[in-house]
Backbone as a ProteinNet text record, in pm:
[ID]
protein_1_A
[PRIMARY]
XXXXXXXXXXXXXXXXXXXXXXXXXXXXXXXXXXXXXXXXXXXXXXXXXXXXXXXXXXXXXXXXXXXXXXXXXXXXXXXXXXXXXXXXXXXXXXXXXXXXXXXXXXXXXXXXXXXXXXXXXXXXXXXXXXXXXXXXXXXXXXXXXXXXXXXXXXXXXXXXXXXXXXXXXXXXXXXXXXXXXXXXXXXXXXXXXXXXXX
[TERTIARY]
-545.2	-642.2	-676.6	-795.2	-835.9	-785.6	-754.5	-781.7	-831.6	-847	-962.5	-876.8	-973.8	-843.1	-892.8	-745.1	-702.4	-797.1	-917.1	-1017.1	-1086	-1086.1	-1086.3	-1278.7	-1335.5	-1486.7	-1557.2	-1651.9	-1694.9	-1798.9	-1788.2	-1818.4	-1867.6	-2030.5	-2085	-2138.8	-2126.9	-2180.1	-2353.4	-2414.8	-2557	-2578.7	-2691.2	-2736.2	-2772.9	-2764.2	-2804.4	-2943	-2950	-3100.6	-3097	-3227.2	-3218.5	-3134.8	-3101.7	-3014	-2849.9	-2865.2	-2711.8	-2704.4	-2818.3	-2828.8	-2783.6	-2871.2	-2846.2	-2723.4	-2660	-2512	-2537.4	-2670.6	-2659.3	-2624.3	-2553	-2512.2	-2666.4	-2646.1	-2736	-2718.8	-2592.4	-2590.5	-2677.7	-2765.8	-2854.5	-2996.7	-3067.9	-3125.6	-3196.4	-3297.4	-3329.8	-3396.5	-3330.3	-3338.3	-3403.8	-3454.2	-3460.9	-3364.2	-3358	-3306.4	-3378.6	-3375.5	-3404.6	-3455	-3493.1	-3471.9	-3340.2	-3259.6	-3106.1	-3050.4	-3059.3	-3049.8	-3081.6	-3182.9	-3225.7	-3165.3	-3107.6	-3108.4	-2931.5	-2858.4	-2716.1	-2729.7	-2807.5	-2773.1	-2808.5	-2887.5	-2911.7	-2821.4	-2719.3	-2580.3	-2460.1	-2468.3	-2355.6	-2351	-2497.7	-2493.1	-2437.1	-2497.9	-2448.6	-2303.4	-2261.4	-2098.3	-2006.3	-2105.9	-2033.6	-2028.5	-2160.8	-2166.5	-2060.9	-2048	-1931.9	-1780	-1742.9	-1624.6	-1624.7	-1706.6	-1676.6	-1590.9	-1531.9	-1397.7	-1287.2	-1288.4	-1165.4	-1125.2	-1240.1	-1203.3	-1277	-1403	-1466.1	-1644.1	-1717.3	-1812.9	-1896.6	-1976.8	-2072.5	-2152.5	-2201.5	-2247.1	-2366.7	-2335.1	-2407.2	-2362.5	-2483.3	-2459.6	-2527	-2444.5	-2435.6	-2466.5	-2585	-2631.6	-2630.3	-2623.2	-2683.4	-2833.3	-2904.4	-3081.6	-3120.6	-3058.6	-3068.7	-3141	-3289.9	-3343.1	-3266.4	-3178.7	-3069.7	-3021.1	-2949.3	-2832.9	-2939.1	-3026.8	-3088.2	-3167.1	-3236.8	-3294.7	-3216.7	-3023.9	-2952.8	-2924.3	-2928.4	-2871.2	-3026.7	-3144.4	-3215.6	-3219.3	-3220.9	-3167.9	-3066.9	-2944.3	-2873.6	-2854.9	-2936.5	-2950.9	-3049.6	-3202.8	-3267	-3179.4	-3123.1	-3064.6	-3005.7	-2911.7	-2814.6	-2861.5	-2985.2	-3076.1	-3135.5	-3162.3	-3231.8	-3149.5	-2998.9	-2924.2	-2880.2	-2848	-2826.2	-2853.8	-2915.1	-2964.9	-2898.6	-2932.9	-2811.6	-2913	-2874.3	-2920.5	-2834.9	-2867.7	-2785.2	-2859.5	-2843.7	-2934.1	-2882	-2957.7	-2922.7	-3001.4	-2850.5	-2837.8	-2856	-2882.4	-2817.9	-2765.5	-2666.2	-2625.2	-2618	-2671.9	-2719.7	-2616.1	-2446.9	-2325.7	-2267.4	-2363.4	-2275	-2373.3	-2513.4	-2503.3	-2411	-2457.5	-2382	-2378	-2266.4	-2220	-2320.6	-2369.6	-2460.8	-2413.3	-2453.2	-2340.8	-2444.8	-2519.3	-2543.7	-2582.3	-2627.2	-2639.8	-2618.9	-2519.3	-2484.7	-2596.6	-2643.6	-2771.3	-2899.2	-2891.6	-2984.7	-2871	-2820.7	-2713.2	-2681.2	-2564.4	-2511.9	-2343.4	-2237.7	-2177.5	-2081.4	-2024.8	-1903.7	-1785.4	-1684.1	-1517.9	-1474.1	-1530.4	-1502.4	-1486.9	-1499.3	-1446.5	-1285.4	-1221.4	-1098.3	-1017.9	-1111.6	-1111	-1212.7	-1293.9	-1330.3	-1251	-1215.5	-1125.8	-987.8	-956	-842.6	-822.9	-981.5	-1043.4	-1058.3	-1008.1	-1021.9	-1151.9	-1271.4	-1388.3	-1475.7	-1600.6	-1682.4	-1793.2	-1933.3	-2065.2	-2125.8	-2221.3	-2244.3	-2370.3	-2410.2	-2463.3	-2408.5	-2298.6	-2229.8	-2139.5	-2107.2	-2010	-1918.4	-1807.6	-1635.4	-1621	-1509.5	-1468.5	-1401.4	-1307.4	-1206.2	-1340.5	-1460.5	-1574.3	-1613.2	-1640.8	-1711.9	-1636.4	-1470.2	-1406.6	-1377.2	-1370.3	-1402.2	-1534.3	-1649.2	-1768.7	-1794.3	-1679.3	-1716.9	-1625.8	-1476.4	-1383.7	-1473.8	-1495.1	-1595.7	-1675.6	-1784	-1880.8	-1841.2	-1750.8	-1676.1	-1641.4	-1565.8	-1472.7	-1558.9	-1719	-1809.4	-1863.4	-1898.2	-1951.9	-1844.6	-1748.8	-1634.7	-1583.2	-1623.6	-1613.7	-1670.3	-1783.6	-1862.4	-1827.5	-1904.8	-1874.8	-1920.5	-1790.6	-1826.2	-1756.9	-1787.1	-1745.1	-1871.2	-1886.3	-1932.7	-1973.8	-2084.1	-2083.9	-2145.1	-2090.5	-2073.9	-2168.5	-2271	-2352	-2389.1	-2291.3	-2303.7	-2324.9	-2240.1	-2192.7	-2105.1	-2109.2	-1963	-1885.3	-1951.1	-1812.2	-1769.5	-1877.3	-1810.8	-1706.6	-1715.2	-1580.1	-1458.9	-1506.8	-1366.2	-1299.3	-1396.2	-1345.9	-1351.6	-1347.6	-1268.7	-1169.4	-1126.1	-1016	-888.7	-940.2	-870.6	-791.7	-929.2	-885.2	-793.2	-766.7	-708.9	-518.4	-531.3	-425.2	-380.6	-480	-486.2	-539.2	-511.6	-568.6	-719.6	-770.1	-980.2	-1025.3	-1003.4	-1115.1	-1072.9	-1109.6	-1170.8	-1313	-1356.4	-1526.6	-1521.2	-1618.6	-1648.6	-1773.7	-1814.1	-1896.1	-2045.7	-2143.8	-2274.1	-2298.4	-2311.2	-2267.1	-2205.3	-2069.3	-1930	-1880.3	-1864.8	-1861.9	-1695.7	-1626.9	-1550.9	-1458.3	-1348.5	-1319.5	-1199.4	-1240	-1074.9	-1010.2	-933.9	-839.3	-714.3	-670.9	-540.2	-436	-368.3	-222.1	-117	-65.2	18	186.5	285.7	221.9	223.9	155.1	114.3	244.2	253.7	165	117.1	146.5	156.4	-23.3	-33.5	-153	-239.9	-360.4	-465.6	-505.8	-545.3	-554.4	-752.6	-791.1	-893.8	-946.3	-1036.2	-1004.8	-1141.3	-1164.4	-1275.2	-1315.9	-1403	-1522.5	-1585	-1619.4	-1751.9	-1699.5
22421.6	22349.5	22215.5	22175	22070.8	21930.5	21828.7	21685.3	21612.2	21516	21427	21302.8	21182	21094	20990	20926.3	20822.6	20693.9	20726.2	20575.1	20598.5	20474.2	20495.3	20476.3	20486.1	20562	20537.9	20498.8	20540.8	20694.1	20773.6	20905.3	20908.7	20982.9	20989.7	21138.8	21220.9	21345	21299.7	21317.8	21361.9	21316.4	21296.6	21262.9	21405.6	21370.4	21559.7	21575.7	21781.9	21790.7	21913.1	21968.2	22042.9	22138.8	22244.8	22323.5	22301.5	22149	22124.7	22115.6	22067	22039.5	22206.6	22308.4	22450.1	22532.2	22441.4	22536.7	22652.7	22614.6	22730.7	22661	22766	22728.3	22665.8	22554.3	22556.9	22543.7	22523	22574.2	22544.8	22576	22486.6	22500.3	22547	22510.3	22437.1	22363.3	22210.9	22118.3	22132.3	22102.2	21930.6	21916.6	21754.4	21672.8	21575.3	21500.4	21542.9	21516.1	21471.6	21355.3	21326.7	21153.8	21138.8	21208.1	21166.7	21117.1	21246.8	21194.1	21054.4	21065	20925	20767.3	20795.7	20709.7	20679.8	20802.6	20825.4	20751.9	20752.7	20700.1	20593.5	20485.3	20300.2	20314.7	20349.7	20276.5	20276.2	20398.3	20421.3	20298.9	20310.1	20175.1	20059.2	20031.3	19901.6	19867.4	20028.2	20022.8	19986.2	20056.9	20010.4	19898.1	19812.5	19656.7	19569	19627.2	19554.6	19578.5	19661	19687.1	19664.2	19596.3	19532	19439.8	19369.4	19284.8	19303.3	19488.9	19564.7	19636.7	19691.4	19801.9	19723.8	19760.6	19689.8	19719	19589.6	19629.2	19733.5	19838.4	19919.3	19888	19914.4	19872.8	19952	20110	20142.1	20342.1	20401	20548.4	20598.9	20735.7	20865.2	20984.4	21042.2	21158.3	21304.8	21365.6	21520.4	21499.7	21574.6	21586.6	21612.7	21723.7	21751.7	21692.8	21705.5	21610.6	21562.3	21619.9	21552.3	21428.2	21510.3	21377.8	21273.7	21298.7	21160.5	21114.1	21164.7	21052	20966.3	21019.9	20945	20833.6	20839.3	20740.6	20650.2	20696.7	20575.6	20521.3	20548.2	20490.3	20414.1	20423.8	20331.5	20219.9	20285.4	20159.2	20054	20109.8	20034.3	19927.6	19978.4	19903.2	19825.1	19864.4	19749.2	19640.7	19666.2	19584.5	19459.6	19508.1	19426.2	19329.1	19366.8	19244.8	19181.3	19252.7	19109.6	19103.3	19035.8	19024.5	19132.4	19229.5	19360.4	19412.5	19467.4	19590.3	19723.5	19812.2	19946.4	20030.5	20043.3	20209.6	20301.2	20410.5	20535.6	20642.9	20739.7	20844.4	20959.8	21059.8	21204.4	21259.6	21366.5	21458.9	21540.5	21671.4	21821.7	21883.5	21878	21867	21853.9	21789	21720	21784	21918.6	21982.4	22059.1	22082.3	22157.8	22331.5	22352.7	22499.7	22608.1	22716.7	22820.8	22940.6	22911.6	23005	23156.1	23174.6	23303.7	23370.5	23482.1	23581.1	23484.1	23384.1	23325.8	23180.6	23151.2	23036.7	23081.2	23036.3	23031.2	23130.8	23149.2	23211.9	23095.4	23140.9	23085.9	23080.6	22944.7	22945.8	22996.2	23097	23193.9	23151.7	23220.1	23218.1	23269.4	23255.9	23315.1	23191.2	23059.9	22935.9	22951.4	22981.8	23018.8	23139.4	23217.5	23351.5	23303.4	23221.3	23188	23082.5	22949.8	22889.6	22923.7	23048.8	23121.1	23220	23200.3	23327	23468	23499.6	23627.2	23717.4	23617.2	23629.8	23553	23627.9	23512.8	23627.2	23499.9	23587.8	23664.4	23741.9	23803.6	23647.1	23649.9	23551.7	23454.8	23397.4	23262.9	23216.2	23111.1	23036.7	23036	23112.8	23096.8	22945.5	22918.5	22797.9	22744.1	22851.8	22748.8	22714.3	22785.8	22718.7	22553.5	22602.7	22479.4	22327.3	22399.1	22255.3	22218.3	22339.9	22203.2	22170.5	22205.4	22156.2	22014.3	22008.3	21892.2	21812.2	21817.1	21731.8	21635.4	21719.9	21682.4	21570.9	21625.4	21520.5	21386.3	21375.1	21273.7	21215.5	21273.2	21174	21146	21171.5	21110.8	20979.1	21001.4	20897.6	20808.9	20837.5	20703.3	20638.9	20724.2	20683.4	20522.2	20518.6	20405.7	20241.6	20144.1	20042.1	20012.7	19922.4	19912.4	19996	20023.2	20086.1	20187.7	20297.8	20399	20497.1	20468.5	20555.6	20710.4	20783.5	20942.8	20973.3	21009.4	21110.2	21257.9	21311.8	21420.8	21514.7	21653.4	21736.8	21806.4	21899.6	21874.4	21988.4	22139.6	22185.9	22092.9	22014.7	21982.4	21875.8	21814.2	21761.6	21834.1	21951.3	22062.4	22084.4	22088.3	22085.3	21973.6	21855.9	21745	21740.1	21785.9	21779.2	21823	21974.2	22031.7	21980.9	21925.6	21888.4	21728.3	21693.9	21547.9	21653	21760.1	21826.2	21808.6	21794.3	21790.8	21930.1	21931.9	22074.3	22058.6	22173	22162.3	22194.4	22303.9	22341	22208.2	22111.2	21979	21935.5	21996.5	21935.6	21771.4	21723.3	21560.4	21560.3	21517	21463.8	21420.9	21418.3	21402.6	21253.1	21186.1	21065.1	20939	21046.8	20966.8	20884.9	20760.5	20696.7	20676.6	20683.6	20710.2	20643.5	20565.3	20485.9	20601.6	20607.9	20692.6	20665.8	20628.8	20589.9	20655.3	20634.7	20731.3	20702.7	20759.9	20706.3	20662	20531.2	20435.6	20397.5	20427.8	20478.3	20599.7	20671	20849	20898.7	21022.6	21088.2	21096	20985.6	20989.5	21054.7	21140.7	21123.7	21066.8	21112.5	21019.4	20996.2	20841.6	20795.4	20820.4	20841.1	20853.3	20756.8	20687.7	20588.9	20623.7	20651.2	20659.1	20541.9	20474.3	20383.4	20324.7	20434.2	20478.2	20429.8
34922.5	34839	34904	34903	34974.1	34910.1	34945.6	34832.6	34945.7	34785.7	34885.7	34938	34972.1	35078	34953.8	34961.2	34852.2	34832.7	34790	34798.1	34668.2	34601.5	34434.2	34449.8	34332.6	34308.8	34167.5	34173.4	34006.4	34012.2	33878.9	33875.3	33749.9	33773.1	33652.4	33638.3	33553	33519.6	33446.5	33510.9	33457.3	33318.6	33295	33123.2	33064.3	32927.1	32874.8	32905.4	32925.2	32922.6	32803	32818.7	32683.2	32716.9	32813.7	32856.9	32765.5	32837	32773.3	32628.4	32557.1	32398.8	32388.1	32448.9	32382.9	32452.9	32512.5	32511.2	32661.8	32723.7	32833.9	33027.7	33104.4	33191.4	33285.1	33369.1	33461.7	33570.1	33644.1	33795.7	33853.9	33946.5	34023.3	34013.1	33884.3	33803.6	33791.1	33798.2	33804.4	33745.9	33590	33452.1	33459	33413.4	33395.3	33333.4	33246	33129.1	33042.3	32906.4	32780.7	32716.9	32664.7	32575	32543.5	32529	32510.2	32636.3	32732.8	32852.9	32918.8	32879.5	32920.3	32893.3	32760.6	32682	32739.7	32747.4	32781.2	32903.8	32961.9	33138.4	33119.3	33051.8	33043.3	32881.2	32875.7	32805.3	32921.5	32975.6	33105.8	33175.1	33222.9	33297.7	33229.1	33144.3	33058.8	33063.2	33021.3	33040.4	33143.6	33247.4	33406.3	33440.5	33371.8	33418.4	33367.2	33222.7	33134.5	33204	33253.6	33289.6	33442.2	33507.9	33670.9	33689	33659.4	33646.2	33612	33534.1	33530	33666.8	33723.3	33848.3	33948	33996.2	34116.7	34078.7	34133.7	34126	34212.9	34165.7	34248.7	34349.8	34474.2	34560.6	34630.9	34603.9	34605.2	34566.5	34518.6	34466.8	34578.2	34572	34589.3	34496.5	34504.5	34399.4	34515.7	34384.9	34346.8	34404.8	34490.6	34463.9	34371.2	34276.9	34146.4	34067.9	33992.6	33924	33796.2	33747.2	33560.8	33651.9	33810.4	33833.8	33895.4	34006.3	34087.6	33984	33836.5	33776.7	33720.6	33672.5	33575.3	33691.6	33823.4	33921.5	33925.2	33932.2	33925.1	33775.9	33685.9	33537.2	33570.4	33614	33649.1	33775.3	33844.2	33915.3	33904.5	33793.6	33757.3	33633.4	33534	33463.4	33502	33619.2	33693.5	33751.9	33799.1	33865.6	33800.9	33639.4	33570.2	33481.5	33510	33480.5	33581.1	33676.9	33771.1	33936.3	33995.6	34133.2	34245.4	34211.5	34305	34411.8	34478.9	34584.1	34511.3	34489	34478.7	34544	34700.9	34757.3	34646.9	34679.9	34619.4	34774.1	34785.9	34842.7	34796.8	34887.4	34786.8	34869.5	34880.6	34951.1	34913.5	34971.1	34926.4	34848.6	34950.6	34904.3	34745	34734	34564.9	34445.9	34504.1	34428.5	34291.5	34184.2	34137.4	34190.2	34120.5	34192.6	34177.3	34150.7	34145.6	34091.6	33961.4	33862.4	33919	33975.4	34010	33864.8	33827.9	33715.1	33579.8	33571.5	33453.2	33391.3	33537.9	33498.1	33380.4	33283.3	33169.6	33076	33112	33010.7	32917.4	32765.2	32715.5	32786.6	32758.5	32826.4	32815	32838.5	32801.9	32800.7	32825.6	32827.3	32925.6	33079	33169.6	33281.9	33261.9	33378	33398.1	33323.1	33358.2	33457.3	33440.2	33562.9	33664.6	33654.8	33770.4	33828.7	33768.1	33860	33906.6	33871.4	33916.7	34044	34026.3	34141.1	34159.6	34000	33938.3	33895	33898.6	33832.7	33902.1	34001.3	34024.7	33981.4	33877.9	33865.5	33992	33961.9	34067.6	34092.4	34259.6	34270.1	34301.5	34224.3	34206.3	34302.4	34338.2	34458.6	34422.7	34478.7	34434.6	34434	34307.3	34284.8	34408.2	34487.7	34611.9	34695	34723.7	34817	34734.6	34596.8	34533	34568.3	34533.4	34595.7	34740	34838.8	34943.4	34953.2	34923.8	34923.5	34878.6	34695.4	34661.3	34707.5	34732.5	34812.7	34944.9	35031.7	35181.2	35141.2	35048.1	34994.5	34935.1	34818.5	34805	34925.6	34971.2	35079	35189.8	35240.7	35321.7	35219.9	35067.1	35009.7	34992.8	34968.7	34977.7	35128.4	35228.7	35356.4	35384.9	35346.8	35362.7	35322.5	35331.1	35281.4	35131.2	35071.5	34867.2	34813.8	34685.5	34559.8	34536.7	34649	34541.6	34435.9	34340.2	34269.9	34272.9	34210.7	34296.4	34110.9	34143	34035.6	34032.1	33970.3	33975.2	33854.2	33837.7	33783.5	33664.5	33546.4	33514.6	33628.1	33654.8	33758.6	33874.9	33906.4	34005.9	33987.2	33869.2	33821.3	33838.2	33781.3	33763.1	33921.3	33988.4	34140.2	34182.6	34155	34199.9	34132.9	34005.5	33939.4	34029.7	34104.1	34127.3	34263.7	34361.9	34473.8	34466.4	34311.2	34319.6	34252.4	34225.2	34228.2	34033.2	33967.2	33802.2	33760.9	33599.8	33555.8	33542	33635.2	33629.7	33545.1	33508.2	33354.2	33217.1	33212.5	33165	33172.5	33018.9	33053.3	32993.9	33134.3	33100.6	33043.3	32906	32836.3	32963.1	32914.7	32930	32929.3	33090.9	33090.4	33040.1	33115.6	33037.8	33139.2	33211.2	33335.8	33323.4	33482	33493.7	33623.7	33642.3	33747.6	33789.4	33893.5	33957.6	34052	34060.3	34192	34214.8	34314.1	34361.6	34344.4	34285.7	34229.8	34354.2	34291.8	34362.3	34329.2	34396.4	34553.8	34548.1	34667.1	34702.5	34685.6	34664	34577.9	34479.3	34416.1	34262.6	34173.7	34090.9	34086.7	34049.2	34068.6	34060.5	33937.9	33872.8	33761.6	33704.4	33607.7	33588.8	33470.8	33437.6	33330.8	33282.1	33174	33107.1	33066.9	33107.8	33074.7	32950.3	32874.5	32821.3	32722.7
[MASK]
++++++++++++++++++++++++++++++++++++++++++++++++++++++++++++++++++++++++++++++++++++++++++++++++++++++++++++++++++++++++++++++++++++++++++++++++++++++++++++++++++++++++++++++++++++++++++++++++++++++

């Protein structure tokens, strides 16, 4: 199993879109936001700004191309912007797609993530979970490579496969921009701490 290398991050799952209001998978899909959505990603931000003197301030994001995740990252970097004199580039890397539930996209979301992250069950179509996580491990650990505190906008599987590659239980769904500080437990191995924000 892959993990990633010990450099702490802020991590945001996407704002809701209607998909997510109705309970169906979207995999790579390329759903917009919502007005909720919208609204979820300039509080996130807000939140992140409020809590920079707990963890570290942002410097610059890392997205999904994904239109839910790269609009919730310009929502937040416009918000961030408009409180205080910042630069925040924003990136994307193809990488930090979400996974490709194959056959199951526009579906409702079943009871079958558990046979898939086991490797017992993959949709037809769909990317085995051990691919999804080194896919998303790699990607992380190039966006944390860099200089600052990046923020990583993404996904919820691909949470589940960072879960996995930080060596925690994956099937854990994270809320619809729920912002999130993670760093690596000190000293190694200890695991990695995740602090909800929001």
């Amino acid at each position: 199993m892959p993990s990633l290398a010990p450099r702490p991050f802020w991590y945001l799952r996407h704002g809701e879109t209607d998909w997510n209001a109705r309970g169906l998978s979207q995999g790579r899909s390329d759903i917009p936001l919502n007005a909720t959505g919208i609204a979820q990603a300039q509080r996130a931000a807000a939140t992140m700004a409020a809590h920079w003197a707990d963890h570290a301030p942002i410097t610059r994001i890392v997205s999904s191309p994904l239109i839910r995740a790269l609009r919730t990252a310009e929502i937040v970097a416009e918000t961030l912007l408009a409180r205080d004199d910042l630069s925040l580039p924003i990136s994307t890397d193809r990488d930090l797609q979400e996974v490709c539930f194959g056959v199951q996209e526009g579906q409702p979301m079943g009871d079958w993530y558990d046979s898939w992250i086991a490797g017992d069950y993959t949709p037809e179509g769909a990317e085995p979970f051990a691919d999804l996580v080194a896919r998303a491990a790699a990607a992380v650990d190039r966006a944390t490579a860099g200089e600052g505190t990046v923020l990583i906008v993404c996904h919820g599987a691909m949470f589940r496969a960072l879960r996995a590659a930080m060596g925690l239980p994956a099937n854990v769904r994270l809320p619809n921009a729920s912002p999130l500080w993670l760093r690596p437990g000190e000293p190694d191995p200890l695991p990695w701490q995740l602090v909800n924000v929001g």
